[in-house]
C-alpha positions in Angstrom: -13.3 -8.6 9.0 -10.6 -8.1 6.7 -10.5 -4.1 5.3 -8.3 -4.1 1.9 -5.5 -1.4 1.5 -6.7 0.5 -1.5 -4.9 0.1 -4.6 -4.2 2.8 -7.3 -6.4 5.4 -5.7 -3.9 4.6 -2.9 -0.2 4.5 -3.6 -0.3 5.3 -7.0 -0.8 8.8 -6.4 1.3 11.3 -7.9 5.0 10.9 -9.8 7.3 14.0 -9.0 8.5 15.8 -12.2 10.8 18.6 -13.1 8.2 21.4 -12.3 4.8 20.2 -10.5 3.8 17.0 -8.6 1.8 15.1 -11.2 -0.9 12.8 -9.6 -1.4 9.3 -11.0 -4.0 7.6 -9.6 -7.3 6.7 -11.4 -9.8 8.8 -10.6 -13.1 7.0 -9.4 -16.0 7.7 -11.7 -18.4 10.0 -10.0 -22.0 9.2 -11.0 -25.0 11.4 -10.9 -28.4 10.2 -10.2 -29.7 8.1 -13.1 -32.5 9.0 -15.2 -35.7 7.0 -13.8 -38.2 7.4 -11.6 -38.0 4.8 -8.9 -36.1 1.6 -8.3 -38.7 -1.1 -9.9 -39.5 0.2 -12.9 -38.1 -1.9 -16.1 -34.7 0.1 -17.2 -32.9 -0.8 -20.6 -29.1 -0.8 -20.7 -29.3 3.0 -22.6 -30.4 4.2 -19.7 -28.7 6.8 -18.6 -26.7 6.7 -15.0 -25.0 10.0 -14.9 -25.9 13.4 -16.0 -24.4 16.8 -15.0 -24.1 20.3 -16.4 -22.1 21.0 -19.0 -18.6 22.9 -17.7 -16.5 25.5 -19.3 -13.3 23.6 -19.0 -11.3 23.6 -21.6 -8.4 21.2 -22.7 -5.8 22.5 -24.4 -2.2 20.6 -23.3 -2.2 16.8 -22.1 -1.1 19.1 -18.9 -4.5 20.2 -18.7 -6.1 16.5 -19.3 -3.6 15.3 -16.4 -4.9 17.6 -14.1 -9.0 17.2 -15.2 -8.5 13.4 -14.6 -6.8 14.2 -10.9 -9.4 16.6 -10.0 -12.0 14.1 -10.5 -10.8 12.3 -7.1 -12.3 14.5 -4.6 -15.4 15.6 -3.8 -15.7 18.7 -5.7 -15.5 16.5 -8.9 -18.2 18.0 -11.1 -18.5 14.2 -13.0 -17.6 14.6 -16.7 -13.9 14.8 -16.2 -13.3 11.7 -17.3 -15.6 12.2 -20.1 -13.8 15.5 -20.9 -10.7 13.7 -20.9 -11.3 10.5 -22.7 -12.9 13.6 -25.4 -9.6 15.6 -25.8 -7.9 12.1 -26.2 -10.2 11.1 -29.4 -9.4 14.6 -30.9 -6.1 14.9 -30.1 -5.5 11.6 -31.9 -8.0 12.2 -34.6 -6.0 15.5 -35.9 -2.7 13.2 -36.4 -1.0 16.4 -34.3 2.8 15.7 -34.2 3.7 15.4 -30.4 7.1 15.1 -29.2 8.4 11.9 -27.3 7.8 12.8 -23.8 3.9 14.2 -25.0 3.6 10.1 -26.4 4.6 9.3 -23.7 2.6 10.8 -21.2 -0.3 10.4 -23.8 0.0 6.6 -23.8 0.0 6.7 -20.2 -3.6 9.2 -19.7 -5.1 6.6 -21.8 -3.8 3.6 -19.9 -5.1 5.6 -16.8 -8.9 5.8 -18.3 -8.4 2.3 -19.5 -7.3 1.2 -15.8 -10.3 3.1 -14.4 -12.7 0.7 -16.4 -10.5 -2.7 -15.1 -9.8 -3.1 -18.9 -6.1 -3.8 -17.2 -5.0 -6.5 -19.8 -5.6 -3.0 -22.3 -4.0 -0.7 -20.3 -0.7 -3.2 -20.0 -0.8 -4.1 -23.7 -0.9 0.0 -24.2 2.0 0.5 -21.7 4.1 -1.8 -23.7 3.9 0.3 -26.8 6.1 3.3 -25.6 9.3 2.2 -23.5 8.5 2.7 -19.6 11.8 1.8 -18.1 12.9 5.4 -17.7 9.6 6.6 -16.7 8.5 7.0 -13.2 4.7 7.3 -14.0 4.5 4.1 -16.1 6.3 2.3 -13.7 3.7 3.6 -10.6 0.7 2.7 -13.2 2.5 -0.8 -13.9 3.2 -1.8 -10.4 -0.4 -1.1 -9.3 -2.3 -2.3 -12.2 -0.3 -5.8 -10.9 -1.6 -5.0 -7.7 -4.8 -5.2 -8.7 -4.3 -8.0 -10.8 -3.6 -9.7 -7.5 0.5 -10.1 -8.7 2.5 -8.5 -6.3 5.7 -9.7 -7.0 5.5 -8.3 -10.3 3.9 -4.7 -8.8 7.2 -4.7 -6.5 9.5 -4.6 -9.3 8.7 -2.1 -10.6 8.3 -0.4 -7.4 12.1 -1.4 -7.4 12.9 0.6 -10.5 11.7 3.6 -8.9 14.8 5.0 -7.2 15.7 8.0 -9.1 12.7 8.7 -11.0 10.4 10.1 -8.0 10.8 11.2 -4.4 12.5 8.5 -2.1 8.8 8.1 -0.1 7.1 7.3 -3.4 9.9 4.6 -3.9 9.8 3.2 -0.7 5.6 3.8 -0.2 5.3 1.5 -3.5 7.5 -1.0 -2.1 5.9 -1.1 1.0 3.0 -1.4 -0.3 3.3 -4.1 -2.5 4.3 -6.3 0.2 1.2 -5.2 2.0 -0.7 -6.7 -0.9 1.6 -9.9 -0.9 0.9 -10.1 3.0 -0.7 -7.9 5.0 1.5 -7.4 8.4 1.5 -4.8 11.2 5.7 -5.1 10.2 5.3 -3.6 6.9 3.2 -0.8 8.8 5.3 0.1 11.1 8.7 0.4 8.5 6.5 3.2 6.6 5.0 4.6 9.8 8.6 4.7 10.9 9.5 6.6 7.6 8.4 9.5 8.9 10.6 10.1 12.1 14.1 9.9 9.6 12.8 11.6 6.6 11.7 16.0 5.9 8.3 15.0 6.8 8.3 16.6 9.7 9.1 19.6 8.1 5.8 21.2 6.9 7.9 23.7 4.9 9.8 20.7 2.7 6.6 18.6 2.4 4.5 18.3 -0.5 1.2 18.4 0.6 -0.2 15.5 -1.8 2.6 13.4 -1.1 2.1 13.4 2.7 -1.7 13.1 2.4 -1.1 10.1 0.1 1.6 8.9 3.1 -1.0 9.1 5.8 -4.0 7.5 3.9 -1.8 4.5 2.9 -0.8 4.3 6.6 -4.7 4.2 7.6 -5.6 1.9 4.9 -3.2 -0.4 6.2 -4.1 0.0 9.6 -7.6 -0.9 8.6 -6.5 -3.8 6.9 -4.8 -4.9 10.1 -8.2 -5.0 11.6 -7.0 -1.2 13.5 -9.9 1.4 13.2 -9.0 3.7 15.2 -5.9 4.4 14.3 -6.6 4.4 11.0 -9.0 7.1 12.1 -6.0 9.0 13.8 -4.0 8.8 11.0 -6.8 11.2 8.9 -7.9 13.0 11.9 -5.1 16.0 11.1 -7.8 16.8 7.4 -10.4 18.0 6.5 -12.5 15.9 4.0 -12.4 18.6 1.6 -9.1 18.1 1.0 -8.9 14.0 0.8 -9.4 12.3 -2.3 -12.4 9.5 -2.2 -10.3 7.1 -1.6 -9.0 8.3 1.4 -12.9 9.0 2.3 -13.8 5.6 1.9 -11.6 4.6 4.4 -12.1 6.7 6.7 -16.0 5.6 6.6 -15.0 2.1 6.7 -12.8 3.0 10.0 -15.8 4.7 11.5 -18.0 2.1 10.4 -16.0 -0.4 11.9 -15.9 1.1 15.5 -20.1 1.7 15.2 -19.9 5.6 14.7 -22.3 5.2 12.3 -23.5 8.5 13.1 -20.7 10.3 12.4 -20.6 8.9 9.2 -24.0 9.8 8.3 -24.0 13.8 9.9 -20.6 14.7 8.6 -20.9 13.3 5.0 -24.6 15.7 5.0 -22.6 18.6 6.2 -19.9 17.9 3.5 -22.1 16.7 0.3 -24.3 19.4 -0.8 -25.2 17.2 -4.3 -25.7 13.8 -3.6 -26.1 13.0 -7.4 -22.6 13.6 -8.2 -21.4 10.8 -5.3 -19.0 8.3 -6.0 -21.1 4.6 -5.7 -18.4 3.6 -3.3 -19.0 6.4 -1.2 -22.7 6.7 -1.4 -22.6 2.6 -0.4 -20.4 3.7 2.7 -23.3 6.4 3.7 -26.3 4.2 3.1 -24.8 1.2 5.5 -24.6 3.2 8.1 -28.1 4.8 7.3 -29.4 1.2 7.2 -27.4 0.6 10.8 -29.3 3.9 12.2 -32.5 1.8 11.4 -33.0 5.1 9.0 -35.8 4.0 6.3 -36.4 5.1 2.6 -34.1 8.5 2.8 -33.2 10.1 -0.7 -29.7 8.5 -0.1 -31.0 4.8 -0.6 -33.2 5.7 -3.6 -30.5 6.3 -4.7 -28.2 3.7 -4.4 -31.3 1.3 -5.1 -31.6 2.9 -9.4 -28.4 3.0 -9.5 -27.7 -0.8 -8.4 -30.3 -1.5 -10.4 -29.1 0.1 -13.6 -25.3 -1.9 -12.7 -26.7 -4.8 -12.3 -29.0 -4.9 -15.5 -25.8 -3.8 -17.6 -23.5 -6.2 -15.8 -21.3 -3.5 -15.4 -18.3 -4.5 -14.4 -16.2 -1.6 -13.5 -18.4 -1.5 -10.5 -19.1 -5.1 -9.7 -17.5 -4.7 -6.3 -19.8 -2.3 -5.0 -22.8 -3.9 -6.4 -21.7 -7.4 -4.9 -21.2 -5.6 -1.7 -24.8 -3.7 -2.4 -26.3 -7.0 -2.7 -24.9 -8.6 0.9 -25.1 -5.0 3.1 -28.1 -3.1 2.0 -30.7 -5.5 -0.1 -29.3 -8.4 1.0 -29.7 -10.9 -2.0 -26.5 -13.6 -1.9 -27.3 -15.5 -5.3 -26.9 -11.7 -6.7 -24.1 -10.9 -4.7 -22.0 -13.6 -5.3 -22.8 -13.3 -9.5 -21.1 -10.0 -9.1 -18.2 -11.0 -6.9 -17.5 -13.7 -9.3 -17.7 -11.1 -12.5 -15.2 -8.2 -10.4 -13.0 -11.4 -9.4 -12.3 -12.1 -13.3 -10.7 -8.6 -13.7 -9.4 -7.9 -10.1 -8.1 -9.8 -7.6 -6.5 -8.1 -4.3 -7.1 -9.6 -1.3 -10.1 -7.0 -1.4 -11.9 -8.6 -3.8 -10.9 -12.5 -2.4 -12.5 -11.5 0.9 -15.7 -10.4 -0.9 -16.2 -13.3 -3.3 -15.6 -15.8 -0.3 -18.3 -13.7 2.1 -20.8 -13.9 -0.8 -20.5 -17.3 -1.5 -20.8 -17.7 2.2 -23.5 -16.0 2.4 -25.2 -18.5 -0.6 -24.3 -21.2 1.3 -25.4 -20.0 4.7 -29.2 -18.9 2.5 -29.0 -22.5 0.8 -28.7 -24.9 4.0 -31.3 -22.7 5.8 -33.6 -23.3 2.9 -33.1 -27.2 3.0 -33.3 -27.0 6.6 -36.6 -25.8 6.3 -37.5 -27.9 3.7 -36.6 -30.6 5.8 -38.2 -29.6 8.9 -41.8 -29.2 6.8 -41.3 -32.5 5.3 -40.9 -34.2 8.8 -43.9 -32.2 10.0 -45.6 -33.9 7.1 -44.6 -37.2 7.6 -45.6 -37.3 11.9 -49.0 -35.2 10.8 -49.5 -38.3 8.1 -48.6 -40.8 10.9 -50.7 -38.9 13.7 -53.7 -39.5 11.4 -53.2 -43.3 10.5 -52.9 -44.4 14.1 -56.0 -42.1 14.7 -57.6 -44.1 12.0 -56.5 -47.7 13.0 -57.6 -47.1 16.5 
């Protein structure tokens, strides 16, 4: 079964400026538990999915914003950053205040970041092209993997290519690398970036960026999970604690587990680590009830869940998270006529080999449900026809 390499939660991590290491992928929207009271009751699309307590975090600098939007990555996400953000945006445009060209710059490319995180990618580009992003190592990482999503990576990799100079030699390389991953997935390209590490400072824990070599070593697993390699995509997080890997990075390393049937471990260490499952990423909370539903576990608070929250995506259409309820509707509450409507609506805005794998398993899956169906219908039709021809010669004799 083919395991996608992450995109922009991925590679497109952080761009190295003069003073910190700003991180630049989009942040996956953490959901809390929606407002009904169980999974069949009629919901309207103003129901609400996620709520949270208000926090005390305030925006000041686009600095501030940048940060807010990275912190919403890991599990200690509270779940209104991206509200908060998207918030400081409206007013900072509202009050007309006069920025200077590198805060336009990096304002243009925040809200081409919350744009990205929606798959409104035809927006983000069209917003990219209003400020010039040759010189800029950020719009450049956000081009190349908005491509990469887009399922174009030929055009990702060129602006990979335009990367020398404007961040770290690893970033350059990484986004390379990893565009032709996305082109063609081959234990080749894995082993050039795996290789990166014996003939670069990243053996030297006191020159390393800590983000940058996490970023290195989840792109490494991804890939090896791509390549159909588990455990060592499990070896290449083993060195972390979960605390300290974005979701993305989590998501693999459930999907590593997964594959190898350590469903277990999945299930105790992701209770020891989540204390409020209403906060949980839908990606990861999916990831946790599979291997739940592979325990034989039945009706835990995990896949109630899941269940209103499906339910509320699926009623909206929602498209930012067709993906997960596609793969919602083939793993858990298996339903392929769903699943496949969903895989065909996430296949309009994205289309990695991620999302090609999907939409071809769900409209497997349809197929498979549809021949068994006339299969039966057949068989009851035949019954029919010898019970009919049983009683005639019964009859006539």
């Amino acid at each position: 079964m083919f395991n996608p390499l992450p995109s922009c939660v991925t590679f497109c991590c952080f761009l190295i400026t003069a003073s910190a290491s700003l991180l630049l992928s989009m942040p996956t929207i953490v959901n809390a538990e929606p407002v009904i009271n169980n999974a069949t009751q009629e919901v309207s699309k103003d129901t609400i999915i996620a709520t949270w307590q208000p926090t005390t975090t305030t925006l000041s600098t686009i600095s501030d914003a940048e940060k807010l939007l990275t912190a919403s990555r890991f599990l200690s996400a509270s779940g209104n950053e991206r509200q908060q953000v998207t918030q400081f945006v409206n007013r900072l445009r509202s009050s007309q205040t006069k920025l200077s060209y590198e805060q336009r710059q990096r304002l243009v490319i925040l809200e081409a970041r919350l744009m990205q995180g929606v798959h409104k990618f035809d927006d983000a580009l069209q917003h990219l092209n209003t400020i010039d992003t040759a010189y800029s190592g950020a719009a450049q990482l956000l081009l190349a993997d908005i491509n990469i999503q887009r399922g174009q990576g030929d055009k990702a990799k060129q602006h990979c290519e335009q990367l020398m100079g404007k961040t770290s030699f690893l970033l350059a390389f990484g986004c390379v690398l990893n565009a032709d991953f996305s082109i063609a997935p081959s234990e080749d390209v894995y082993n050039k970036l795996q290789k990166f590490e014996r003939y670069s400072s990243l053996t030297n824990a006191e020159s390393t960026n800590v983000a940058e070599y996490i970023w290195y070593r989840e792109t490494l697993a991804s890939m090896a999970l791509a390549l159909e390699k588990p455990n060592l995509a499990i070896q290449q997080l083993s060195e972390f604690t979960l605390s300290t890997l974005p979701v993305s990075a989590l998501i693999t390393w459930a999907d590593a587990h997964y594959a190898t049937g350590h469903y277990d471990t999945i299930t105790t260490v992701l209770a020891q680590e989540i204390s409020d499952i209403s906060r949980l990423d839908d990606a990861l909370l999916l990831r946790w009830v599979k291997a739940q539903k592979a325990l034989n576990l039945g009706d835990t608070k995990e896949m109630r869940l899941l269940s209103k929250r499906m339910q509320i995506r699926a009623w909206r259409e929602d498209t930012s998270h067709a993906a997960q309820v596609a793969s919602y509707y083939l793993d858990v509450d298996y339903q392929p006529k769903l699943a496949l409507k969903f895989a065909r609506l996430n296949w309009e805005y994205a289309q990695t080999k991620h999302d090609e794998h999907l939409l071809k398993r769900a409209e497997n899956a349809l197929s498979a449900m549809d021949a068994e169906a006339a299969q039966a219908t057949h068989g009851s039709q035949a019954s029919q026809i010898f019970q009919v021809s049983q009683t005639s010669q019964i009859t006539e004799s």
